[in-house]
C-alpha positions in Angstrom: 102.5 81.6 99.5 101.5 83.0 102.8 98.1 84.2 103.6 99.4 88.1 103.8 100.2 87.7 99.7 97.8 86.3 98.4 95.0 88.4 100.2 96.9 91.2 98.6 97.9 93.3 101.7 101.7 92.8 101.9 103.4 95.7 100.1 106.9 96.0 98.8 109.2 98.7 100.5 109.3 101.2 97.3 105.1 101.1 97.7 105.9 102.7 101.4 105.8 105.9 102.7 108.1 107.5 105.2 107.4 110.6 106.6 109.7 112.6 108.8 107.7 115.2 110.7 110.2 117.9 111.9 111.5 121.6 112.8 114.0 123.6 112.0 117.0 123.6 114.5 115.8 120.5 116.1 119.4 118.0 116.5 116.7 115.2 117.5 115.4 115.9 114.0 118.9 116.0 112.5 119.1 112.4 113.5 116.2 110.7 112.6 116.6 112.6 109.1 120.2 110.5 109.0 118.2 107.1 109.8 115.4 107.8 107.3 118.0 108.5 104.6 120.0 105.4 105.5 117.2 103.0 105.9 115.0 104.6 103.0 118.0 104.4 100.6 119.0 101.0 101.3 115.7 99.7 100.9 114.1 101.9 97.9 111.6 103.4 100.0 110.3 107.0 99.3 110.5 109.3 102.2 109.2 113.0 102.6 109.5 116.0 105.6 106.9 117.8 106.6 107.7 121.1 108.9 105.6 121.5 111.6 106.0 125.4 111.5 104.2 125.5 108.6 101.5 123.5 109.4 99.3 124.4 112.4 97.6 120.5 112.6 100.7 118.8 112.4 101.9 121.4 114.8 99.2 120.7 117.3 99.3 117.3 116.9 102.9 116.4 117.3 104.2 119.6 119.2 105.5 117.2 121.9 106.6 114.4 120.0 109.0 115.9 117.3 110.7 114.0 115.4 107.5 111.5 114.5 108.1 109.7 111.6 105.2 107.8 109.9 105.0 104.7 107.9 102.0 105.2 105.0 100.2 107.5 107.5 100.6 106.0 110.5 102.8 107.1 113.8 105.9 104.7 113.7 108.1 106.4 116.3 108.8 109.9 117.8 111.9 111.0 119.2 114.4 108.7 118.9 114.5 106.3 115.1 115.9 103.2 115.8 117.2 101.9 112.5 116.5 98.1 112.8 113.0 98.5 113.7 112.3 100.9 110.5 113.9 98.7 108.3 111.5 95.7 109.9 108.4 97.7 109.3 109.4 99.1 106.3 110.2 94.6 105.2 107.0 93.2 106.8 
């Protein structure tokens, strides 16, 4: 068993989070949204959006940086999702 398990810390993908912060009419968005549904599907994992138009600290926070996508709260990526390495964090 490793060391990860039995301390209680490794989680299994439907126990994740992903969260897709977005806006409308962003194609960048549109992508990582396709991604996050793929991944997420495949592997059981909830996923939520969150718009940044409707929320003024996610809007000052990630203005710049949209799409970010979070994994359980913390930044994963922002502007590009590359599949592979989702789907790793999302299995580790």
């Amino acid at each position: 068993m490793s060391p990860l398990f039995r301390r209680g810390t490794a989680k299994s993908p439907r126990d994740r989070l992903v969260t897709l912060i977005r806006k409308p009419g962003c194609h960048l968005c549109d992508d990582a949204q396709i991604v996050i549904e793929k991944v997420c599907g495949e592997l059981g994992v909830p996923w939520e959006q969150k718009d940044i138009t409707q929320d003024s600290q996610l809007h000052d926070q990630y203005w710049e940086q949209i799409p970010v996508v979070l994994v359980d709260g913390a930044q994963h990526t922002f502007w590009r999702v590359n599949e592979d390495r989702l789907r790793k964090a999302l299995t580790s």
